[in-house]
Phi, psi and omega in degrees: 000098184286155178218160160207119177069018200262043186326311186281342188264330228268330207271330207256295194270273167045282187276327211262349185265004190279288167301329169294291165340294191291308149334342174257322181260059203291180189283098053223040176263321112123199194226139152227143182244119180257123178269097187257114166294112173266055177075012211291171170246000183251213180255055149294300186322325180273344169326306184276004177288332205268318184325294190283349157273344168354277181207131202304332193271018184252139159229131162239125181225160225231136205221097185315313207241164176281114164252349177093170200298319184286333160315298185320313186284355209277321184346270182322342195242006167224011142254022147279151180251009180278196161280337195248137171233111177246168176258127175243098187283193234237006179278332198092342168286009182240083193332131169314325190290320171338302170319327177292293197300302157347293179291334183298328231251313202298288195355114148089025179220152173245333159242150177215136197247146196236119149247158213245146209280331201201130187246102180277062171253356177096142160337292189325304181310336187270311183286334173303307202269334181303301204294332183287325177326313224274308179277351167299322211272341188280300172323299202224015156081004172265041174259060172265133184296134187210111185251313187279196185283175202230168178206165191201157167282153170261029160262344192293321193286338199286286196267024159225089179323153157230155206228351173281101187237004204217289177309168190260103170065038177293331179276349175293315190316304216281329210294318197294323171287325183278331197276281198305325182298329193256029207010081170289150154277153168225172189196175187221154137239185190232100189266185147243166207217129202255141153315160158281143195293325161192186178056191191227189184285127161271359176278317185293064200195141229297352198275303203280340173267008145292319127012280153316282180323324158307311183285259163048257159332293175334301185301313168303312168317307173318292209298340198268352173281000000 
């Protein structure tokens, strides 16, 4: 769960992905939720504090400076320690029972891909993720609609590098893409998708999709060496 600035959603969504988490992944393989501070300035940090004195299955670790969403995730997804690694982020859109579905789905797959049944972001957003498809599948031979989170083995990042470091959530794109290249199994599911609980996106802006183009390109490079 990468958070930046999420002080006010984190106290609320936290515990229910907690319960969710545990409920799907019983013991004795069990469940953890690594919690990445991405530089916020406000009061997550005492947030993720009270978390991990909390509850034993919270690990947090902390990014001195705001590096953006794919830093976080790289963070996270390479200090995770289970088989399975999925991302929830710290807004609340994304129900906690989703894991269950996410794990229902993974036997015989090494990716599992998410759309969303009904996304309440307004038109822009929409023609934004059509226009990114459009440009994944001409870049990187990758266009399956893919708007959520995603879950993966976590062996997989081991033997497919990954090279994405900087746009906000460029790296779901690379795992998916080098994974379908390399013939992985995959699979999609269909979730639901929440208002945000408060504050607004921090991805959607004209910084981070210059951004995206850049990883992009990277990524297309990665893959033809």
């Amino acid at each position: 769960m990468p958070a930046y600035n999420e002080a006010a959603n984190l106290p609320a969504v936290a515990p229910r992905v907690l319960e969710a988490g545990r409920r799907a992944c019983p013991q004795p393989d069990g469940f953890e939720l690594v919690l990445v501070d991405d530089g916020s300035t406000d009061a997550t940090a005492a947030a993720l504090a009270a978390l991990a004195s909390a509850h034993p299955d919270v690990r947090v670790l902390t990014h001195e400076r705001n590096r953006g969403l794919t830093a976080a995730l790289r963070t996270g997804y390479y200090a995770a320690r289970k088989e399975f690694v999925l991302f929830i982020p710290a807004d609340g859109q994304i129900p906690p029972e989703s894991i269950a579905a996410f794990l229902a789905a993974a036997p015989g797959h090494d990716v599992v891909l998410s759309n969303y049944r009904h996304r309440p972001d307004g038109l822009s957003r929409a023609v934004l993720s059509r226009g990114l498809r459009l440009l994944l599948r001409v870049a990187l031979g990758f266009g399956d609609r893919a708007d959520g989170p995603y879950l993966f083995r976590r062996a997989l990042i081991d033997q497919i590098p990954l090279v994405a470091e900087r746009s906000a959530g460029s790296i779901g794109f690379e795992i998916a893409a080098k994974a379908r290249a390399a013939g992985r199994p995959m699979t999609t599911i269909e979730i639901d998708c929440l208002p945000r609980l408060s504050g607004s996106s921090k991805v959607a802006n004209a910084r981070n999709i210059l951004q995206y183009l850049v990883e992009i390109a990277r990524i297309r490079r990665s893959m033809r060496s």
